[in-house]
C-alpha positions in Angstrom: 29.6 10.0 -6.8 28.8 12.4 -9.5 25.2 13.5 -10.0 22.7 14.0 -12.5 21.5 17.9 -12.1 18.2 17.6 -13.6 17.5 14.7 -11.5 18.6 16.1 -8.0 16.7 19.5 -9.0 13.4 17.5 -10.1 14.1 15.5 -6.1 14.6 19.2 -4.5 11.3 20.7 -6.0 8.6 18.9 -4.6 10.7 18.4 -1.2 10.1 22.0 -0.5 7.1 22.3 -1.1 6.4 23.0 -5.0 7.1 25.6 -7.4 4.5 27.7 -5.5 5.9 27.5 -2.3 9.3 28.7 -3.7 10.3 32.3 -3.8 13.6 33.4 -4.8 16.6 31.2 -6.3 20.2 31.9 -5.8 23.5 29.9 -5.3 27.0 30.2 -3.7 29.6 28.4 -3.7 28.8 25.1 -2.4 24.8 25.7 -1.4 21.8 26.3 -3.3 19.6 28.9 -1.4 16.1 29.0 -1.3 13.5 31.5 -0.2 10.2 29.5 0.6 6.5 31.3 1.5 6.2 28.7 4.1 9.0 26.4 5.6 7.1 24.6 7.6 6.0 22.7 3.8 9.8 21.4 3.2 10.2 17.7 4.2 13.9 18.1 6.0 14.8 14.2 6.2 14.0 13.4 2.6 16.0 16.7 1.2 18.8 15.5 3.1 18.8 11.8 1.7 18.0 13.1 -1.6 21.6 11.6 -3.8 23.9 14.4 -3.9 22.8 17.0 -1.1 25.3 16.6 1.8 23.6 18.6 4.3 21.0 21.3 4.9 20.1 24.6 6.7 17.0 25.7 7.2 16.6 29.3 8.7 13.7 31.6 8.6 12.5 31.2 5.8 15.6 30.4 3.6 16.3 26.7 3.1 20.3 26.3 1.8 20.9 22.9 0.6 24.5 21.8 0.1 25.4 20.2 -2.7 29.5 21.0 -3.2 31.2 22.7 -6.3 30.1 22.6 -9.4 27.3 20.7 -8.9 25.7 23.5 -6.9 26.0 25.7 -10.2 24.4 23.0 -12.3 21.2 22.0 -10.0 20.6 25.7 -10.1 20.2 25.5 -13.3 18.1 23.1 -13.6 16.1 23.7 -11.1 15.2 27.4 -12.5 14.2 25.5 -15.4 11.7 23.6 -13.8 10.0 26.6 -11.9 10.1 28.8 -15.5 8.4 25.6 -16.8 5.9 24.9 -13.9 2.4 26.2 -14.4 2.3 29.9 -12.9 0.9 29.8 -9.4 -2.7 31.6 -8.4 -1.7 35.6 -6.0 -2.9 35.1 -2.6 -6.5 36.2 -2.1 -6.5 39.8 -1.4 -3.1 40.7 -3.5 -3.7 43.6 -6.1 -4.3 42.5 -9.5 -2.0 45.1 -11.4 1.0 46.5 -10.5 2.8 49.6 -11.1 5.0 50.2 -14.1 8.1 50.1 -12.3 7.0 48.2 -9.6 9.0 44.4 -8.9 7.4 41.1 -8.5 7.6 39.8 -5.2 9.8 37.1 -6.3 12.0 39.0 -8.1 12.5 40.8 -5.0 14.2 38.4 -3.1 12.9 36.3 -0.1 12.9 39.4 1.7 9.9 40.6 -0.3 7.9 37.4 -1.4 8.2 35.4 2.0 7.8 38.5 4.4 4.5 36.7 5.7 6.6 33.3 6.6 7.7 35.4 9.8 11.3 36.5 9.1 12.6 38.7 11.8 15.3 39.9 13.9 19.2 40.0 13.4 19.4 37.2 11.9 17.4 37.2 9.3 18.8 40.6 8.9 22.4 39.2 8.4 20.6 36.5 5.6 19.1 39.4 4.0 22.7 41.5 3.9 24.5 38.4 2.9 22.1 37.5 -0.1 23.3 40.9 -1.5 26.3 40.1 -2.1 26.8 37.1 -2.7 25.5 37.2 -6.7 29.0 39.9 -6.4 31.2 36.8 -5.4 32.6 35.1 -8.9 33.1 39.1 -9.8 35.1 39.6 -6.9 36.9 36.6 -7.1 37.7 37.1 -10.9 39.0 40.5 -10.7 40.9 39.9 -7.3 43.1 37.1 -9.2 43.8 39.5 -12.1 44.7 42.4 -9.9 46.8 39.9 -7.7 48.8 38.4 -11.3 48.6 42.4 -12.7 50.4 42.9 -9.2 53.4 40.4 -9.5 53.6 41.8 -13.4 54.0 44.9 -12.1 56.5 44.1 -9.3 58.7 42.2 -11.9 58.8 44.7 -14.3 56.9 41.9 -17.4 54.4 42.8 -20.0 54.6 46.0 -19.3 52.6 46.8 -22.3 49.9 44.0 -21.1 49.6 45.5 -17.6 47.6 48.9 -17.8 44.9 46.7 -19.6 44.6 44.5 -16.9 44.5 47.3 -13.9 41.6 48.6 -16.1 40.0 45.0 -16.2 40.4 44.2 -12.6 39.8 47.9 -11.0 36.7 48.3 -13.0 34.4 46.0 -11.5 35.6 47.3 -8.0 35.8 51.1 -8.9 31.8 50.6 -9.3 30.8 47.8 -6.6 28.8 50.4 -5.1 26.8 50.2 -7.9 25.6 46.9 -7.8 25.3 46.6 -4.3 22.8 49.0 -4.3 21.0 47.2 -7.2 20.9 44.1 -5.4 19.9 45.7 -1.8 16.7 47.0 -3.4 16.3 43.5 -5.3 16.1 42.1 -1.7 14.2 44.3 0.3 11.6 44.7 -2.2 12.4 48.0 -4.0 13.2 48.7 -7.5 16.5 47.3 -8.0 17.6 49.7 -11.2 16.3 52.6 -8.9 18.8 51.5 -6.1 21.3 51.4 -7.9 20.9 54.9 -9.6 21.1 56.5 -5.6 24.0 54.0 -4.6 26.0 55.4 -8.1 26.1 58.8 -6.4 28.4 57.8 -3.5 31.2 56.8 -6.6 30.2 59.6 -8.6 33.1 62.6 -8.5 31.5 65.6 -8.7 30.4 64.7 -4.8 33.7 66.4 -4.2 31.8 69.3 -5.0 29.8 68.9 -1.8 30.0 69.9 1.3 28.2 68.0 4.7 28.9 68.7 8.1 31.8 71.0 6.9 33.8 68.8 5.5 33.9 68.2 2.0 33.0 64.6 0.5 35.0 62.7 -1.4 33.7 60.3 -4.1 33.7 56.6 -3.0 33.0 58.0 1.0 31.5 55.2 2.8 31.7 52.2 0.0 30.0 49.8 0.2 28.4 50.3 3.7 26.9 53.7 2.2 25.9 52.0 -1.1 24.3 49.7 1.3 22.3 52.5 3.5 21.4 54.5 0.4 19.6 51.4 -1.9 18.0 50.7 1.6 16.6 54.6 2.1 15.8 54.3 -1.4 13.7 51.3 -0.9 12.1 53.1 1.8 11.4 55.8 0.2 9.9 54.5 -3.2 7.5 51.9 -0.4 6.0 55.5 0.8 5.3 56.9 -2.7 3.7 53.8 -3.8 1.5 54.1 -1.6 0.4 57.5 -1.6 0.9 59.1 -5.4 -1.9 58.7 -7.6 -1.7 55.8 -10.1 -1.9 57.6 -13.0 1.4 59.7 -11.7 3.4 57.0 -10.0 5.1 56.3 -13.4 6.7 59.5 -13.0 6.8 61.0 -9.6 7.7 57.7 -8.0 11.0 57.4 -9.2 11.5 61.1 -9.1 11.3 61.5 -5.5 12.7 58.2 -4.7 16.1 59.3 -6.6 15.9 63.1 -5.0 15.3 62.1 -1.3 17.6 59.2 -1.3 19.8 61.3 -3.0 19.6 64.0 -1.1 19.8 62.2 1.9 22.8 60.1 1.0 25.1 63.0 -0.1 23.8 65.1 3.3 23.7 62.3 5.9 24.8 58.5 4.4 27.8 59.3 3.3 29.5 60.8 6.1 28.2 58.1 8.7 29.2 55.0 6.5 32.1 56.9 6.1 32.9 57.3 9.7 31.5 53.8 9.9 34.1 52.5 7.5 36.7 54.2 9.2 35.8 52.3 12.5 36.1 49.2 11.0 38.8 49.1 9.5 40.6 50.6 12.2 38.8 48.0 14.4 40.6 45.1 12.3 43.6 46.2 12.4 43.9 46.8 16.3 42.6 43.8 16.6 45.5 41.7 15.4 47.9 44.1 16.0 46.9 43.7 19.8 45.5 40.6 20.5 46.7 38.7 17.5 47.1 35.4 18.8 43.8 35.3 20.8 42.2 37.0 18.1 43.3 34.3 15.5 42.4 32.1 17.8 38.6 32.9 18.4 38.1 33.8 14.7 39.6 30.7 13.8 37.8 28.2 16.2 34.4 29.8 15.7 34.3 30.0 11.9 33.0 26.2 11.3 29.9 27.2 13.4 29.0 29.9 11.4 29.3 28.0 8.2 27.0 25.5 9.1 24.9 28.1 10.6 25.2 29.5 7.0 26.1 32.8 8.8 29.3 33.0 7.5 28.1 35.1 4.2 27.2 38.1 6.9 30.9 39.0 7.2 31.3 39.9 3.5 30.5 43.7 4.0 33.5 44.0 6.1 35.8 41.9 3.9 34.4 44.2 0.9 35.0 47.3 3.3 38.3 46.3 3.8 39.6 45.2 0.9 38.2 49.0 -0.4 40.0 50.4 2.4 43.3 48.8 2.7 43.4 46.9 -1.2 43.1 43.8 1.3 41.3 42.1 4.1 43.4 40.8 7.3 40.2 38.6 8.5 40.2 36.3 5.4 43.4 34.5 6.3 42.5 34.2 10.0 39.0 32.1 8.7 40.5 30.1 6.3 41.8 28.6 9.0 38.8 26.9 10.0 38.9 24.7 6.9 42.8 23.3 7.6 41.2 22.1 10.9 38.9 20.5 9.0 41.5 19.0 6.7 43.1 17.7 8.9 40.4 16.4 11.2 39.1 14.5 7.9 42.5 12.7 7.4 42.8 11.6 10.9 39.0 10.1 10.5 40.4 8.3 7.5 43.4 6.8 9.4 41.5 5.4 12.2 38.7 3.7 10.1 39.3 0.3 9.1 39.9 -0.5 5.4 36.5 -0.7 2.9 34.6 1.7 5.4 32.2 3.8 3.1 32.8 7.0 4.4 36.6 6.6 3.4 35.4 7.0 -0.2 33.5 10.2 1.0 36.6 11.9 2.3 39.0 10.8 -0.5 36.3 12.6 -2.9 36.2 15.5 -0.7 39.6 16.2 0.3 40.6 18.0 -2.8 37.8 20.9 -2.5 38.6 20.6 1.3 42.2 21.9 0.4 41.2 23.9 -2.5 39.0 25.8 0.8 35.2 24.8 0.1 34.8 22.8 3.2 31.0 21.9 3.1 31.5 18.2 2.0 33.7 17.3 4.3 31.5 19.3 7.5 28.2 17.8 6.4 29.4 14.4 5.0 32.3 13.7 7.4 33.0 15.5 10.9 29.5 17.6 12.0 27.5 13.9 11.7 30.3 12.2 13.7 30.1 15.1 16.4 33.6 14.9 18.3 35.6 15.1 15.0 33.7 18.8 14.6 35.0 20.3 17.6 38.7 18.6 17.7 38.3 20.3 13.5 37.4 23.9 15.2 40.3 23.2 17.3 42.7 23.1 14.6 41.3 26.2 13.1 42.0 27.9 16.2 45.5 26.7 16.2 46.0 27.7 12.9 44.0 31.0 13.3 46.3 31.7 16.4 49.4 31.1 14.1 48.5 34.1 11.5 47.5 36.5 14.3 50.1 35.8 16.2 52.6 37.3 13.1 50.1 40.3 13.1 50.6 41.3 16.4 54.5 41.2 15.4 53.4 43.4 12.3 53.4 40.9 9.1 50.0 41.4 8.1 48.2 38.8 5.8 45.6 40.0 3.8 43.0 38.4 0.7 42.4 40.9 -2.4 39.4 39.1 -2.6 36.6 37.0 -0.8 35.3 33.7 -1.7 38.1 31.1 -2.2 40.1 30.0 0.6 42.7 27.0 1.5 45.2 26.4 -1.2 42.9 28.5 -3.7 43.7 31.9 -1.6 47.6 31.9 -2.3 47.6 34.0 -5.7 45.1 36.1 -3.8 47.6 37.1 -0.7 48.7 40.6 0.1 50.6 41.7 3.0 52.4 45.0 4.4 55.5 42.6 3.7 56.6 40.7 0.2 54.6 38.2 -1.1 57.3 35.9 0.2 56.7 36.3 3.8 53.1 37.0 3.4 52.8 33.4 1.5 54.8 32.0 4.5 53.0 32.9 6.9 49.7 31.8 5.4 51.3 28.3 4.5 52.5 28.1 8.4 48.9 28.8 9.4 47.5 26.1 6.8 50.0 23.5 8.4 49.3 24.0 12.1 45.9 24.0 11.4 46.3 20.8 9.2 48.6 19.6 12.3 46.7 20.2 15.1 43.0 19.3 13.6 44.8 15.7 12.7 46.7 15.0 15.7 43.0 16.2 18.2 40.7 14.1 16.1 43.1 11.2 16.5 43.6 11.7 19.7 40.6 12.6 21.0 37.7 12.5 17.7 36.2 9.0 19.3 36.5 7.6 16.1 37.5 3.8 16.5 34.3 4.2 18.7 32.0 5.1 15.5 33.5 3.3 12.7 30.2 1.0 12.8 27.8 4.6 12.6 30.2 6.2 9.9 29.4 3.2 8.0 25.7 4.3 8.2 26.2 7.8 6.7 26.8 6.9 3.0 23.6 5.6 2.1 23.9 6.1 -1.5 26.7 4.4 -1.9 29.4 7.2 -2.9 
């Protein structure tokens, strides 16, 4: 059923809460995430029957409501419009009237900043907060990892060779400074100055760091990545916080900034950059021993587990170690392993379709599904098909396993399958495959994985997915009539 943006964003609105109870916007690729001042003021049942949404996760103060591809990106849209057309709302009593120069709005800082008071805490509003920084960085890294993969197999075949050092400049470029706008972006979230973070996080790619020297060893430029990007916009942020609060007004304009940039500085070339370094380091090293051990078993958990996460909307919180990765290596090995999760639920989806009888309504949900399910965005089918039919979930986690199992296992033999970018998955993620072997074998392996993963989620849920047993409630779960 296709939707009518301005219609589902005008629905949304009110649902959580009004423009004044809304404090950040931002999108992925299937969800539209919302910071709110006070969850407790969204109405969960009608979001959910709201035409279009097919599901919703609410989590300290972030309310994600999926609506699929493409439609996500026009709802936000819309929906922006309506809160830069909405009457602008009253500060809470007590908030300063002025601000300082180069101070952010709350809301432009991120949920983080604006919906503090709604009682966010702990880890896991801690991996939110991380994830939220990088996934505006998504559609970049997605766009540049299919030019470097297509610059790649130029490259390898010996075409265009006059075409081919323009495109290593257009696909290395955005990566060569991803520190850069990581750093913006972590300060946007945790209420800093975002410019300001990302001046400190530009010194950990800046070369004359090779000119310095901590704990003895002389840095290098790039030490540390994205993790030290990460730790420097976040000192930064500390840092300007303090100043704020103690430089007179009339000075903040200029010493603020000063001493934010000189002590983060400082303290990322003398301290950050050699412990995100070594940080890095551990991680990637950590990956790799990890399928080249356990492969199978590794595959196995990683795959299994991932479905979970996603409708946990957790899943976003592994991106720093893709990005690390991918900076260390040119690729990450866990990608692969994930994307099994959705060929579980491929597969899982078809069996559902072959056991329900003929003119069921959810069989018109999973044939408009299936094709994003393949192409690896896996939401419609988890929220509209298998998670409110409850056994075909798990039997769908159990063909991710299988097919997780099936990559690693090749790991632990050496053939390593890596993703030069993050964000698509499925049948999407072939032109972004890289390997320690050729692009033959690497595709192989991945296409193996997506088949036992397809097999097994199909052959559990048909076996075991109770699904003659529910064709009467699956009936119930299209109320608009897809």
């Amino acid at each position: 059923m296709r939707i009518d943006s301005s219609t589902t964003a005008a629905a949304i609105l009110p649902l959580v809460g009004g423009p004044a109870n809304v404090t950040s916007v931002a999108h992925c690729m299937t969800r539209l995430r919302l910071g709110l001042a006070d969850p407790s003021r969204a109405d969960r049942a009608a979001l959910r029957a709201v035409p279009g949404v097919l599901g919703l996760v609410m989590d300290d103060g972030s309310c994600q409501v999926v609506l699929g591809p493409g439609a996500v990106t026009a709802v936000t849209a819309a929906f922006e419009r309506l809160l830069a057309e909405a009457p602008a709302a009253a500060p809470p009593a007590g908030a300063p009237s002025t601000a300082s120069p180069t101070a952010v709005p709350a809301a432009a800082a991120g949920p983080a900043a604006a919906g503090r008071g709604a009682g966010g805490s702990g880890p896991k509003v801690l991996l939110r907060r991380i994830a939220a920084v990088f996934l505006p960085l998504i559609p970049a890294l997605v766009g540049c990892g299919i030019l470097a993969g297509v610059n790649g197999l130029l490259l390898n075949a010996g075409l265009l060779p006059g075409l081919t050092p323009a495109l290593t400049a257009v696909a290395s470029g955005f990566m060569a400074l991803l520190p850069v706008f990581v750093g913006y972006n972590t300060a946007k979230e945790f209420g800093g100055t975002p410019v300001l973070g990302g001046a400190v996080a530009a010194i950990v790619v800046h070369p004359g760091v090779a000119q310095v020297t901590a704990f003895g060893v002389a840095l290098s430029p790039g030490q540390g990545g994205v993790l030290g990007a990460l730790a420097a916009a976040l000192l930064a942020t500390r840092v300007e916080k303090w100043c704020r609060g103690r430089v007179p007004r009339t000075l903040d304009v200029l010493l603020t900034p000063t001493l934010t940039v000189l002590v983060a500085g400082l303290g990322t070339l003398y301290g950050l950059m050699y412990a995100a370094g070594a940080v890095s380091a551990a991680v990637g090293a950590a990956a790799n021993w990890l399928l080249a051990t356990t492969g199978a078993f590794a595959g196995l958990v990683l795959g299994g587990l991932f479905l979970p996460l996603v409708t946990l909307g957790l899943h976003q919180a592994l991106i720093p170690v893709h990005a690390t990765l991918i900076e260390q290596q040119g690729y990450t090995v866990l990608l692969p392993v994930l994307a099994m999760a959705g060929a579980g639920q491929v597969g899982a989806a078809v069996a559902v379709y072959v056991r329900l009888r003929p003119g069921a309504p959810l069989r018109t949900t999973i044939r408009s599904a299936l094709p994003a399910g393949l192409l690896g965005v896996g939401e419609p089918l988890v929220y509209g098909v298998s998670l409110p039919l409850g056994r075909p979930f798990l039997t769908a986690c159990a063909g991710g396993a299988a097919g997780g199992a099936f990559v690693g296992f090749f790991a632990m033999l050496g053939d390593r399958v890596g993703a030069t970018a993050i964000g698509p998955s499925g049948w999407a993620l072939f032109p972004l495959l890289a390997g320690n072997r050729g692009l033959g074998e690497t595709a192989g392996i991945y296409a193996g994985g997506l088949l036992t993963g397809y097999a097994v989620g199909f052959a559990a849920t048909y076996a075991f997915g109770g699904v003659s047993a529910a064709t009467a409630a699956a009936a119930a779960l299209d109320p608009h009539g897809s």
